[in-house]
C-alpha positions in Angstrom: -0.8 4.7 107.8 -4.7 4.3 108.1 -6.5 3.0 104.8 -10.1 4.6 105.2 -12.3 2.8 102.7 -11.7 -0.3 100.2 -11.5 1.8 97.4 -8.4 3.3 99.0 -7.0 -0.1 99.5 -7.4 -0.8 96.1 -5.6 2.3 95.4 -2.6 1.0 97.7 -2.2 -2.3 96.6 -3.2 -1.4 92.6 -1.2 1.6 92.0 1.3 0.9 94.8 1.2 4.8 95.9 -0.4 6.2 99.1 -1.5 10.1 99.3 -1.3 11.8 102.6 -1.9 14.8 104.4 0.2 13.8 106.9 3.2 16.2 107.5 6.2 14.0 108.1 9.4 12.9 106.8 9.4 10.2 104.8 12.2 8.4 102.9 13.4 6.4 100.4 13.8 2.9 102.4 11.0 3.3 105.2 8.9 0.7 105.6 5.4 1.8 105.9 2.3 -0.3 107.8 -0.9 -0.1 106.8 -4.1 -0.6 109.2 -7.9 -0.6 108.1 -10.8 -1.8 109.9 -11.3 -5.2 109.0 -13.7 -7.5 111.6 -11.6 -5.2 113.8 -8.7 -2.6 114.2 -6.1 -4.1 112.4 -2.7 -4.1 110.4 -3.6 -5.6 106.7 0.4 -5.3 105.1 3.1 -2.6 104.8 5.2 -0.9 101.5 8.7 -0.1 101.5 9.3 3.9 100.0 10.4 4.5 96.6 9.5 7.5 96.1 7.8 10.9 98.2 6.6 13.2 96.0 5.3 16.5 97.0 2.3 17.9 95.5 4.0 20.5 93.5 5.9 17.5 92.2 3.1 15.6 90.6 3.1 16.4 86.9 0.0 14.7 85.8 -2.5 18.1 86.3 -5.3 15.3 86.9 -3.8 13.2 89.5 -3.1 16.8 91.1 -6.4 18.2 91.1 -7.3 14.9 92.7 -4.7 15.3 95.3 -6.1 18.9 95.9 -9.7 17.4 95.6 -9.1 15.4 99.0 -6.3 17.7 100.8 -3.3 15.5 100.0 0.0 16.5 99.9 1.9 14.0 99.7 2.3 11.0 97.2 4.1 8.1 98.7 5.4 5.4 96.1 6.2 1.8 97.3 9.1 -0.5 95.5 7.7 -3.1 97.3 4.2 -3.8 98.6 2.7 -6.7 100.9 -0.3 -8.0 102.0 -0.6 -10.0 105.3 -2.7 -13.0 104.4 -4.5 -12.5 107.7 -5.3 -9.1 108.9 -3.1 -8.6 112.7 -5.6 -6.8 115.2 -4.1 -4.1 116.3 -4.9 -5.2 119.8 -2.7 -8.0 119.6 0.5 -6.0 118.4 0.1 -2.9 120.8 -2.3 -3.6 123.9 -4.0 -0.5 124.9 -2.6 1.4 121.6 -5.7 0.8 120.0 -7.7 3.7 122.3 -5.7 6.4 120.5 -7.7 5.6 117.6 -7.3 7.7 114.3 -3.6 9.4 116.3 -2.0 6.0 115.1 -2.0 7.3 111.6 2.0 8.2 111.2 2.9 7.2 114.5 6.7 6.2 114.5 7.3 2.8 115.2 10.9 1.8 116.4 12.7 -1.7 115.5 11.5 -3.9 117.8 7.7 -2.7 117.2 8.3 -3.7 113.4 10.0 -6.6 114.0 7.1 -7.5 116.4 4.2 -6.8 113.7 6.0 -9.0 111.6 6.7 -12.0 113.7 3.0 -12.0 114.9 1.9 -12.0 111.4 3.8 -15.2 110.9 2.4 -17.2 113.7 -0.7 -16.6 112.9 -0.4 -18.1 109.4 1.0 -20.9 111.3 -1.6 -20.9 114.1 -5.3 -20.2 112.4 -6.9 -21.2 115.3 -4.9 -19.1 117.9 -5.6 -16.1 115.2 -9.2 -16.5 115.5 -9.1 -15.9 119.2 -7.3 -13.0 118.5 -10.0 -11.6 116.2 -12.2 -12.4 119.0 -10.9 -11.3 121.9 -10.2 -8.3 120.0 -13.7 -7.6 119.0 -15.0 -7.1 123.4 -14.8 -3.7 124.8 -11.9 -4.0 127.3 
């Protein structure tokens, strides 16, 4: 899932809930990534799914009419959320991927891809130097 703006981070990591206009099935379980720009392109954390509510599900009439404000459907609620200490350029965990661009947003990603994600997020806290080369070559136009 795509995090446009800091104040919609804060909104994901604060009130551990993400609203979506995004038609898809979600469930109880999923784990969710989340990718903002950062120096570049690049995956910042990932919630697992409490909760998906549907807008006619939200009771609070204000958080609705915010909802309905910025065409969101859909509020997603995370029993767990996580941070990666470093953001992962998207570069780095798909090659090429990153030309698609804003049609990453809900893209299905199977086990290996998550698994993936998660192990290059680990040796890159081990490796700072190897992660700034990252962020580098991920900055040139390829």
């Amino acid at each position: 899932m795509r995090i446009a703006s800091l104040e919609n981070e804060e909104l994901v990591y604060g009130k551990r809930c993400y609203y979506t206009n995004l038609r898809r099935k979600f469930s109880p379980g999923d784990m969710v990534f989340f990718l903002m720009k950062k120096e570049v392109d690049s995956f910042i954390g990932y919630g697992v799914i409490e909760v998906v509510k549907e807008l006619a599900e939200i009771d609070d009439p204000e958080e609705r009419e915010f909802c309905i404000r910025n065409k969101w459907y859909t509020k997603i609620e995370f029993s767990e959320i996580h941070r990666f200490q470093l953001p992962l350029p998207l570069r780095l965990v798909f090659p090429g991927l990153h030309r698609l661009g804003r049609a990453l947003h809900g893209l299905e990603l199977n086990p290996i891809e998550v698994k993936r994600i998660l192990d290059l997020e680990q040796i890159c806290i081990k490796d700072r130097e190897l992660w700034e080369k990252y962020i580098e070559l991920s900055k040139k136009q390829l």
